[in-house]
Phi, psi and omega in degrees: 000151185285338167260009178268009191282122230295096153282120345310151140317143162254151224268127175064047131306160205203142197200144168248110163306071165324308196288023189195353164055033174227122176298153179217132173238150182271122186250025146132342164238311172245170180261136192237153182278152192305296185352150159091115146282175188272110169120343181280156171252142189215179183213141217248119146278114160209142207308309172226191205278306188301020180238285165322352196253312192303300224268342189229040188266166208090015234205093193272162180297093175267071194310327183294341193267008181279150167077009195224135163257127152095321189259140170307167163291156180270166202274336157284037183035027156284357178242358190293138141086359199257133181256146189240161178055188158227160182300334214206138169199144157253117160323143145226184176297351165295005197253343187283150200290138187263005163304121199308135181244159200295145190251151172308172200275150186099352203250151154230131167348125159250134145277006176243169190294140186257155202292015197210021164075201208263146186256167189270145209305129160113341203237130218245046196326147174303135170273140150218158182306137157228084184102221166264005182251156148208185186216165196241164185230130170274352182262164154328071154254140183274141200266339184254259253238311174101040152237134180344141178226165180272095162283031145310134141320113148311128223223126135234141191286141171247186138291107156264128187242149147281147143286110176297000000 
């Protein structure tokens, strides 16, 4: 149990947390989990975070890595530790794939000028009807329901914990 842990402590005591079900060694100032060198990253199923931290100690909150995905180093440390992209781009059409896209079912090419001025050579906007009319959409539409779609990556968020 976690308030049964040996007080004062000896500096590399070895202690089994029942309440939390993780071996622990005192490394002369805290009881730190055995598990881990200092500088690994690991990523926590947990309710909150103080519930991942209480389940981890020795174990900090790894914040640069939030919102970023990820990748080893090239083996000559020339990319370590280096942020690539950005969190936020506004897309626009030039960003789009120049592949003919599907038109909804029902639809036929239009050949007159779209309601949003001349596309740049190769990028083919979805058409849809309106009336005696159409419009063309430059966003992220599924071409079968003619609605938005998200072109995020599927992403699930963890607790990313450092070993101090």
């Amino acid at each position: 149990m976690t308030a049964d842990r040996p007080s004062p402590p000896i500096y590399g005591q070895q202690y089994l947390d029942t309440d939390i079900d993780v071996l622990l060694v005192y490394n002369g100032a805290a009881w730190i989990t055995a598990a881990g060198s200092p500088g690994d990253i690991k990523f926590v199923v947990a309710a909150t975070l103080a519930d991942a931290l209480t389940k981890n100690p020795g174990w900090t909150h790894y914040t640069d890595g939030i919102g970023k995905v990820l990748a080893g180093a090239a083996a000559d440390g020339s990319d370590y530790d280096t942020d690539v992209g950005a969190d936020t781009k506004l897309i626009d059409i030039t960003d789009l794939p120049g592949d003919t896209i599907k038109l909804a079912s029902g639809w036929a090419p239009y050949s007159g000028a779209f309601q949003n001025g001349p596309q740049p050579a190769g990028v083919f906007p979805i058409v849809t009807g309106q009336g005696s009319s159409a419009t063309s959409s430059t966003g992220p539409i599924n071409p079968d329901t003619q609605e938005e779609f998200d072109v995020r990556q599927a992403t699930k968020y963890l607790w990313m914990l450092q070993k101090s």
